[in-house]
C-alpha positions as CSV (number, residue, x, y, z in Angstrom):
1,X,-21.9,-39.6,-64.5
2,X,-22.9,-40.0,-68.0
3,X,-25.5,-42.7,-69.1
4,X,-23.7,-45.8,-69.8
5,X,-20.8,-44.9,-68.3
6,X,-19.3,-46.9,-65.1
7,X,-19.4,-45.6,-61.6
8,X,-16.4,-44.5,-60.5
9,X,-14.8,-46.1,-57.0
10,X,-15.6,-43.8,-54.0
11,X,-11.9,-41.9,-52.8
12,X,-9.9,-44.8,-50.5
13,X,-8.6,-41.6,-48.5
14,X,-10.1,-38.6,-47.3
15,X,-7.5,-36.1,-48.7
16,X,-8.6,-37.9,-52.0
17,X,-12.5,-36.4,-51.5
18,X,-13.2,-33.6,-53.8
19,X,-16.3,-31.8,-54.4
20,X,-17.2,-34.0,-57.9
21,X,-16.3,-37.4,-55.5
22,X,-17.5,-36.8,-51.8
23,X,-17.7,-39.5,-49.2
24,X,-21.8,-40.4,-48.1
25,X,-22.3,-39.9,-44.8
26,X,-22.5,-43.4,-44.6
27,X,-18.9,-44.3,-45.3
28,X,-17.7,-41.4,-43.1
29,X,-19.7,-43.1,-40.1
30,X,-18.3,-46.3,-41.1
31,X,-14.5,-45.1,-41.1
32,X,-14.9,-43.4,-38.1
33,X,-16.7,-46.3,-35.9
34,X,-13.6,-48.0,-37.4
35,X,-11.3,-45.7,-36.0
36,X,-12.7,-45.3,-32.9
37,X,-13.0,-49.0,-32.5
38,X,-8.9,-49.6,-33.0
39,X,-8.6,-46.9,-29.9
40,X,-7.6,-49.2,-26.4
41,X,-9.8,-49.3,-23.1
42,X,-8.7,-45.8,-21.5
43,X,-9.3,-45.0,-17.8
44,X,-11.3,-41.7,-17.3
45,X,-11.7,-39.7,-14.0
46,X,-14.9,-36.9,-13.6
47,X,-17.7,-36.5,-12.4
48,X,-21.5,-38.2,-12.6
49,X,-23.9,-35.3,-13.4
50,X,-26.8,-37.6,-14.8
51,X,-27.2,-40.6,-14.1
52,X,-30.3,-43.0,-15.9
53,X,-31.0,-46.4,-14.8
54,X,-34.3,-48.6,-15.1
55,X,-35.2,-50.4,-12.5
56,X,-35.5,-53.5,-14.8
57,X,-33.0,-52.0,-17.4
58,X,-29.6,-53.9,-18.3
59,X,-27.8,-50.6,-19.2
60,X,-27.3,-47.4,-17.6
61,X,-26.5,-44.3,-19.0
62,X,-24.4,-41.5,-17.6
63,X,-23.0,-38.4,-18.3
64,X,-19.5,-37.8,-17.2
65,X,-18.0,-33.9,-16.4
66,X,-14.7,-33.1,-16.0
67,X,-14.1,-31.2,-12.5
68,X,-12.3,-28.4,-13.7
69,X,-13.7,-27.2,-17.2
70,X,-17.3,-27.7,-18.5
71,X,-16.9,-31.0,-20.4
72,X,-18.5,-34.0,-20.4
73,X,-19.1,-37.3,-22.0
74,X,-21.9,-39.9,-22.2
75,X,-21.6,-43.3,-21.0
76,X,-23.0,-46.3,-21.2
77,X,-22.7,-48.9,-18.4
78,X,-23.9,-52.1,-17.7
79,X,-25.8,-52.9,-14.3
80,X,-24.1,-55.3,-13.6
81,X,-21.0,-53.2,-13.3
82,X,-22.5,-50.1,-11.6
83,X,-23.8,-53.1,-9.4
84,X,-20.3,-54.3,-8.4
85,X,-18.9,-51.2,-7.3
86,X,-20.1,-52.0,-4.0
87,X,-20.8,-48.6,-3.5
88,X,-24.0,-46.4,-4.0
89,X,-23.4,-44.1,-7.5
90,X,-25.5,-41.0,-7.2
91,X,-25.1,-37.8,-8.8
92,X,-22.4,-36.0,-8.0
93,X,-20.2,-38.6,-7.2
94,X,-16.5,-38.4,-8.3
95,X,-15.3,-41.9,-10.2
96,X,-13.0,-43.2,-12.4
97,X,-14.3,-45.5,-15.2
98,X,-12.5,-48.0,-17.6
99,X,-13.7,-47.6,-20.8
100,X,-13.6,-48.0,-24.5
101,X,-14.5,-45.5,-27.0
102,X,-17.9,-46.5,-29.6
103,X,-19.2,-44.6,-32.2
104,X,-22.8,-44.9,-33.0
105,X,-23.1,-44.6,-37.0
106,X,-26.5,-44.2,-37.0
107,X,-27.0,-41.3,-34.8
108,X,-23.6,-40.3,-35.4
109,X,-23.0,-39.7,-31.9
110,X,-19.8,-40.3,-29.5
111,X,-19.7,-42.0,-25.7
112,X,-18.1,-44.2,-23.4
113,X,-19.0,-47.9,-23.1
114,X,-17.7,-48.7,-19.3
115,X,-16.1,-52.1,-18.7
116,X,-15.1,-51.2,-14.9
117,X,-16.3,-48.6,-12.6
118,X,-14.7,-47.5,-9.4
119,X,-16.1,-44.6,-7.7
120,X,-13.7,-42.6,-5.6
121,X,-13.7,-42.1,-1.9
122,X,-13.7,-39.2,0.6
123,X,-10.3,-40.1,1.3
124,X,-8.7,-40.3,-1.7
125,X,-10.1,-37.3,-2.7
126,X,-8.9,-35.6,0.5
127,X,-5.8,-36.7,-0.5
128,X,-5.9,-35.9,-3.8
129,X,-6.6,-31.6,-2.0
130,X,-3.7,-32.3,0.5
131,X,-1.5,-32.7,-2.7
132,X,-2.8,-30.1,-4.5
133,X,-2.3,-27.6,-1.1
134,X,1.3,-28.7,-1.6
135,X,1.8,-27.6,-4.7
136,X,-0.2,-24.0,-4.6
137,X,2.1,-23.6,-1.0
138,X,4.9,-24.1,-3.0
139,X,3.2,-21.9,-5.6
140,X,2.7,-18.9,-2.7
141,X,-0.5,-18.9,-3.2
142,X,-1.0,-18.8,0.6
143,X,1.6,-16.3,1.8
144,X,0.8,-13.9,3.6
145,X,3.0,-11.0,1.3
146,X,-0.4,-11.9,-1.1
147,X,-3.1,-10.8,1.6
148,X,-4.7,-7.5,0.9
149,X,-6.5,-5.6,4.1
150,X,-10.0,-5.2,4.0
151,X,-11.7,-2.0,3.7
152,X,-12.8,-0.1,6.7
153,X,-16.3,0.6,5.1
154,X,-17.4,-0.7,1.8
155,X,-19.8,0.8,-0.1
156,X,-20.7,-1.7,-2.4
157,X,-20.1,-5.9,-1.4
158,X,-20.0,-8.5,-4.0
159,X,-21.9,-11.9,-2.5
160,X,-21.9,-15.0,-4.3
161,X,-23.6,-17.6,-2.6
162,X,-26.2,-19.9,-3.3
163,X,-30.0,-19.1,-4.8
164,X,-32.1,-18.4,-2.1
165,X,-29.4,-19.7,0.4
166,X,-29.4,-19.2,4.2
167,X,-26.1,-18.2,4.0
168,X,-26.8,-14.9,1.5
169,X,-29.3,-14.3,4.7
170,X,-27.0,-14.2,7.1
171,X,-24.2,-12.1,5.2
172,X,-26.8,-9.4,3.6
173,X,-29.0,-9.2,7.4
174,X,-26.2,-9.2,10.1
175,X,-23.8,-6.5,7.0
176,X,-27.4,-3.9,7.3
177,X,-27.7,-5.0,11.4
178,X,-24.5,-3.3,11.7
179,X,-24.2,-1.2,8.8
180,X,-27.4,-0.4,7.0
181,X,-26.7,2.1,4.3
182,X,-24.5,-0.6,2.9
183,X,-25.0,-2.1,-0.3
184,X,-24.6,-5.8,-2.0
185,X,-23.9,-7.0,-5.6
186,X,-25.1,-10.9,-5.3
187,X,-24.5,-13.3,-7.9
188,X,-27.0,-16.6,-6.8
189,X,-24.7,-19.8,-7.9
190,X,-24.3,-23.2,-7.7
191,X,-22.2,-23.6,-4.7
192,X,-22.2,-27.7,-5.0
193,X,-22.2,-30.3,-8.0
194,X,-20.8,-30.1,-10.9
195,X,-21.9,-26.6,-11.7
196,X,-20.0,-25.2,-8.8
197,X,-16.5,-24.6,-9.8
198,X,-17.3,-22.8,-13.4
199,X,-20.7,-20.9,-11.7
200,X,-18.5,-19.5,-8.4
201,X,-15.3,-19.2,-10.7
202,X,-17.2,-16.7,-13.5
203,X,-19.1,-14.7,-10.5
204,X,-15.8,-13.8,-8.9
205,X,-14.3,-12.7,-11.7
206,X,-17.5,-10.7,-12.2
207,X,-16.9,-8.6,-9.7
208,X,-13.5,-8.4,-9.4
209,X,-14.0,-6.2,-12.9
210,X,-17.0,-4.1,-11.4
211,X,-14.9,-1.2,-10.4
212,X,-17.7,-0.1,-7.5
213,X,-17.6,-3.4,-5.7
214,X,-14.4,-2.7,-3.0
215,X,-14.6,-6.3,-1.4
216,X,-15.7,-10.0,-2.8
217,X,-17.5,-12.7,-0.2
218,X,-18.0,-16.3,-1.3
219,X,-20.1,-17.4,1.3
220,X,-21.6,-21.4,1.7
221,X,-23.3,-23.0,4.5
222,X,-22.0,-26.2,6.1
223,X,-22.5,-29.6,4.8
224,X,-20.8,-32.7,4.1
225,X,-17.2,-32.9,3.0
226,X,-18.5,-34.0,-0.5
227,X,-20.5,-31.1,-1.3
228,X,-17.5,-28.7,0.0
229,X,-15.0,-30.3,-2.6
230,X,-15.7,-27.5,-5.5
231,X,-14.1,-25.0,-2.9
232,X,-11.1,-26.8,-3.0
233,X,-10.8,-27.0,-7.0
234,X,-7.8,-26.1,-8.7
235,X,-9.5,-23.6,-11.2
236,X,-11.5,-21.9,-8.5
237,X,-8.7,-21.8,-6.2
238,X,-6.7,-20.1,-8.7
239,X,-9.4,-17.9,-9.9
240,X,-9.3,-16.6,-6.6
241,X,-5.9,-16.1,-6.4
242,X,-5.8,-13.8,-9.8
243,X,-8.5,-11.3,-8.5
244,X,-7.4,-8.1,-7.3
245,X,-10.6,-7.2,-5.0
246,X,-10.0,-8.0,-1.1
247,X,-11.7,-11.9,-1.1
248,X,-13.1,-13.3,1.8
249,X,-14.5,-17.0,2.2
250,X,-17.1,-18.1,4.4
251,X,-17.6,-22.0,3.5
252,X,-18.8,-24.0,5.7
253,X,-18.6,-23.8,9.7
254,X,-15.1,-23.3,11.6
255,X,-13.8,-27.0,11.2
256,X,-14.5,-26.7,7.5
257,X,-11.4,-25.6,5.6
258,X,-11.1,-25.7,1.8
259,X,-8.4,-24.6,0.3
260,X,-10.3,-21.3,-0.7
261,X,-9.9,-20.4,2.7
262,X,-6.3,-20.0,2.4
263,X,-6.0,-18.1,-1.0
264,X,-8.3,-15.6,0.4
265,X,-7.3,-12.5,2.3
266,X,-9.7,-13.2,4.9
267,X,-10.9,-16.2,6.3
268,X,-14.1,-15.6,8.0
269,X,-15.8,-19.2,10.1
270,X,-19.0,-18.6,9.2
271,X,-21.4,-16.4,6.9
272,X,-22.2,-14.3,10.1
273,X,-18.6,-14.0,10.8
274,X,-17.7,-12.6,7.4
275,X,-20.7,-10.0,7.8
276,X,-19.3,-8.7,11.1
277,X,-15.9,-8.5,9.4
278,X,-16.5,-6.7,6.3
279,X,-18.3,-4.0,7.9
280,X,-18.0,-2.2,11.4
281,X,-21.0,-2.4,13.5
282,X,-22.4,1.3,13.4
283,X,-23.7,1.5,17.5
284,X,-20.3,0.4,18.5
285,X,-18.8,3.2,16.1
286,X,-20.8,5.5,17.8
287,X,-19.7,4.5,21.2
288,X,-16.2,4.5,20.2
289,X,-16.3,8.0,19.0
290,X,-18.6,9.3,22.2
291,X,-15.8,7.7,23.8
292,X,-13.0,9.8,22.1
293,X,-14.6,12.6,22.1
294,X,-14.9,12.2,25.9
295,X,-10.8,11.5,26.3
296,X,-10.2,14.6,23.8
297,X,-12.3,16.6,26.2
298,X,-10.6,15.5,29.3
299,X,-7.1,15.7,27.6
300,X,-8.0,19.1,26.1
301,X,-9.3,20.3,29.7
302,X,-6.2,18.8,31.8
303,X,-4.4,20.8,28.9
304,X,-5.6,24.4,29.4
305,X,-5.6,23.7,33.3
306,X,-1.8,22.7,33.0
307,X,-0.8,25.8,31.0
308,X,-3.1,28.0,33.3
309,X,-1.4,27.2,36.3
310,X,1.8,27.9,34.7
311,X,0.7,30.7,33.7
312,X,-0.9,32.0,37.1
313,X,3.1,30.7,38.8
314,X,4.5,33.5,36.1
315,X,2.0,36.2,36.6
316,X,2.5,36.0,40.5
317,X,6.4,36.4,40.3
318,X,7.3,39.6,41.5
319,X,8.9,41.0,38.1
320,X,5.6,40.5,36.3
321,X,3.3,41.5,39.2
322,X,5.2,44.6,40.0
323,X,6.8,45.0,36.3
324,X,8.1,48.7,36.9
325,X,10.4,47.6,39.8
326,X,12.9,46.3,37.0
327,X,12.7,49.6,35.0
328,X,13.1,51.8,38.7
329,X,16.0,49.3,39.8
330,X,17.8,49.8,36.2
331,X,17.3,53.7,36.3
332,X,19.1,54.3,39.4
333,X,21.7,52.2,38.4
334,X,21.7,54.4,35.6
335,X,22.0,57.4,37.6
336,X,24.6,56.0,39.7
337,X,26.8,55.1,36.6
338,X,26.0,58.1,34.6
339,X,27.4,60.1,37.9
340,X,30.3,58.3,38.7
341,X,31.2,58.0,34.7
342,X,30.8,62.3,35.1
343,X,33.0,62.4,38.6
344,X,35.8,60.0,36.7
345,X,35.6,62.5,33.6
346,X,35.7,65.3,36.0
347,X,38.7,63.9,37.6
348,X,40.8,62.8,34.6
349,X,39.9,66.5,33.0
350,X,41.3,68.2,36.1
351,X,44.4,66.4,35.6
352,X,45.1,66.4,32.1
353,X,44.7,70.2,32.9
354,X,47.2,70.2,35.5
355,X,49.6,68.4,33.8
356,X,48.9,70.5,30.4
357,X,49.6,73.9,32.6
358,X,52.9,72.0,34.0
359,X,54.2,70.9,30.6
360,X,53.6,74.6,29.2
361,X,55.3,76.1,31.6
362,X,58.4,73.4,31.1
363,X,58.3,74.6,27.3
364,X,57.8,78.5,27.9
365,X,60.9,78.2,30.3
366,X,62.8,76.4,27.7
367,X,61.4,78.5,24.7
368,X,63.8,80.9,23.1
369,X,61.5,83.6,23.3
370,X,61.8,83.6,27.2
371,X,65.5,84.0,26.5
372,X,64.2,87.0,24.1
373,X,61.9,88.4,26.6
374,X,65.0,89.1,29.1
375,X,66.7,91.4,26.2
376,X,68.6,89.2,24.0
377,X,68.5,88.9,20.4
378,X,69.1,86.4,17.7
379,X,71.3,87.6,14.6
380,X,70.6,85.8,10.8
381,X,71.9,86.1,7.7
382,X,69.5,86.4,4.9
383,X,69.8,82.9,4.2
384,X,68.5,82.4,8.1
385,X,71.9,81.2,9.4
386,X,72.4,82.1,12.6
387,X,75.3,84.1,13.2
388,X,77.4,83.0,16.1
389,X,80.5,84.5,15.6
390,X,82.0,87.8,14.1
391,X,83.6,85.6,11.8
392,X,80.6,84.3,10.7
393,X,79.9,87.7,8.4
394,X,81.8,89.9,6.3
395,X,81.0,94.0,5.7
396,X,78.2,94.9,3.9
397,X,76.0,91.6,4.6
398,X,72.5,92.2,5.0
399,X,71.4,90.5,9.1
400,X,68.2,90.0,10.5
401,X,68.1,90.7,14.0
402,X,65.1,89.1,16.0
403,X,64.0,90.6,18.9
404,X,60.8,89.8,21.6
405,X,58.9,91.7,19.7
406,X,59.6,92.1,16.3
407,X,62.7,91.7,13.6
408,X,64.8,94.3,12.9
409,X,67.1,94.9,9.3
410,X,70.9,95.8,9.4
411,X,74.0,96.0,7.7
412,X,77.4,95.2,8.8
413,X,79.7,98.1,8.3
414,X,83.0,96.4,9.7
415,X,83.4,93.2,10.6
């Protein structure tokens, strides 16, 4: 702005704000208090994490968390109203607050001026986790399809427990009582108040992505129902249900039952319960193999004592204890066959011999050479016709004349 010239009005909107006609801070606290003072009473549920009252004091101050994620808001409430609730308002107590939204322009600063507060009870809230185990059952988020055994022996354990807690004691004591070359991965949490659910939530998913720890224990010691709530939570409950490491929970004593207990793959009653689950106890381990080796030994024994008496009934049978009474009893039934196999052969040779000497003397009696032998002759032409009749040749034709002993030539001079 030029001297002597007029101010120009400040924007009306701020999409009309430029860098040459900014709002001051002032008129942004001013249309935001105005803004935030057009918004109705709302009616908020969390959780008191501070709490701030003077004993002589008209206002307190609280801050307000939300149960599942880290979020909170201040609030501001009258005593008179944290007065009527009947009810003692501590830290840590679950509530729901009526409310209407202020915005300090001076300090620039958000919160919650309470008109009612009603803090909720153990029973409602029990009834709130009843529906909520409804709707995860329905989910399967319990079945037992999800359940994933336990390792025989782990080598490495995640713990997450409390700092300092009795209950990291008992697991980490009673796992090295029965196994002591095991070894633990502890994350020290808040395992009550508002802390609880994000603390417990981020240490399990920890260790489900350490790829040396082989099985996860959230472990708590007993206590009121109030301070077992954050095991129940949605987002932890459901944080449990996504990791992949066997999970066991060990909150609380054996009446206690949050709903972690059921999304996990092992329940275990107590601390010292889930320590004598997770890991085998190495004296009874011992025994137990003492005591197979012992039944292998007597099995084995009874065994060889079987087969040798078997074997002792086969070795006292006559054909093994006298073995060459088979091969003598087969060679004179040897003999004997090979004899009467040479008797029949004799026989059948003697007849066929017969027989041959009787059929040869049938065919020299019938042979025309007999007839030869006695002094007759055959007469042939040269063709080898046999001449039968003087008819049968004309004069001058060349014969054949057989005899017994030879052929003799001739001519026929007259026929």
């Amino acid at each position: 702005m030029t001297e002597g010239t007029a101010p120009q009005p400040l924007p009306a909107r701020a999409l009309e704000t430029t860098a040459d006609r900014p709002w001051p801070v002032r008129l942004l606290s001013a249309k935001i208090a105005d803004y935030v003072s057009k918004m109705a009473p709302v009616w908020v549920e969390g959780q008191v994490v501070q709490l701030n009252r003077r004993a002589t004091g008209a206002t307190a101050y609280l801050v307000l968390r939300d149960t599942d994620v880290d979020m909170s808001l201040p609030v501001s409430v009258r005593a008179q109203v944290l007065d009527a609730t009947g009810a003692t308002v501590r830290e840590g107590s679950h509530v729901v607050v009526r409310a209407r939204p202020t915005y300090w322009t001076k300090r620039g600063s958000f919160q919650l001026q309470a008109e009612e507060l009603r803090p909720v009870g153990v029973g409602e809230l029990l009834a709130r986790i009843e529906h909520l185990k409804r709707v995860l059952a329905q989910e399967g988020l319990f079945d037992a399809s999800r359940k994933v055994a336990l390792p025989f022996l782990p080598h490495v354990i995640g713990l997450v427990c409390g700092r300092g807690s009795k209950a990291e004691h008992d697991v980490v004591v009673n796992a090295r009582e029965r196994w002591p070359d095991v070894t633990f991965e502890i994350r020290e949490v808040a395992v009550q108040g508002p802390g609880a659910v994000p603390q417990v939530s981020a240490a399990i998913s920890e260790l489900d992505a350490d790829p040396r720890v082989e099985v996860i224990v959230v472990a708590r010691g007993g206590g009121a129902v109030e301070d077992l709530l954050p095991f129940s939570n949605e987002m932890l409950v459901r944080a449990a249900a996504d990791c992949r490491t066997p999970l066991v929970s060990a909150i609380g004593h054996e009446t206690d039952t949050p709903l972690l207990d059921l999304v996990a793959d092992y329940r275990a009653s107590t601390p010292t319960d889930a320590a004598r689950r997770i890991v085998p106890d190495v004296s009874e381990e011992r025994a137990r193999l003492v005591q197979a080796r012992r039944r292998i030994r007597g099995a084995v024994t009874q065994l060889v004592a079987r087969e040798q008496t078997g074997l002792d009934s086969v070795r006292s049978r006559p054909v093994l204890a006298m073995p060459e009474v088979m091969v003598t009893g087969r060679a004179a039934e040897v003999l004997a066959r090979r004899d009467a196999g040479r008797r029949a052969m004799e026989q059948a040779l003697a007849r066929g011999t017969a027989e041959t000497l009787r059929l040869a003397a049938q065919v020299r009696a019938l042979s025309p050479a007999a007839t030869l032998e006695r002094g007759y002759a055959v007469v042939q032409r040269v063709d080898g016709a046999v001449v039968r009749s003087p008819d049968d040749v004309a004069g001058g034709d060349r014969l054949r004349v057989r005899l017994a002993d030879g052929e003799l030539a001739a001519t026929v001079t007259s026929a």
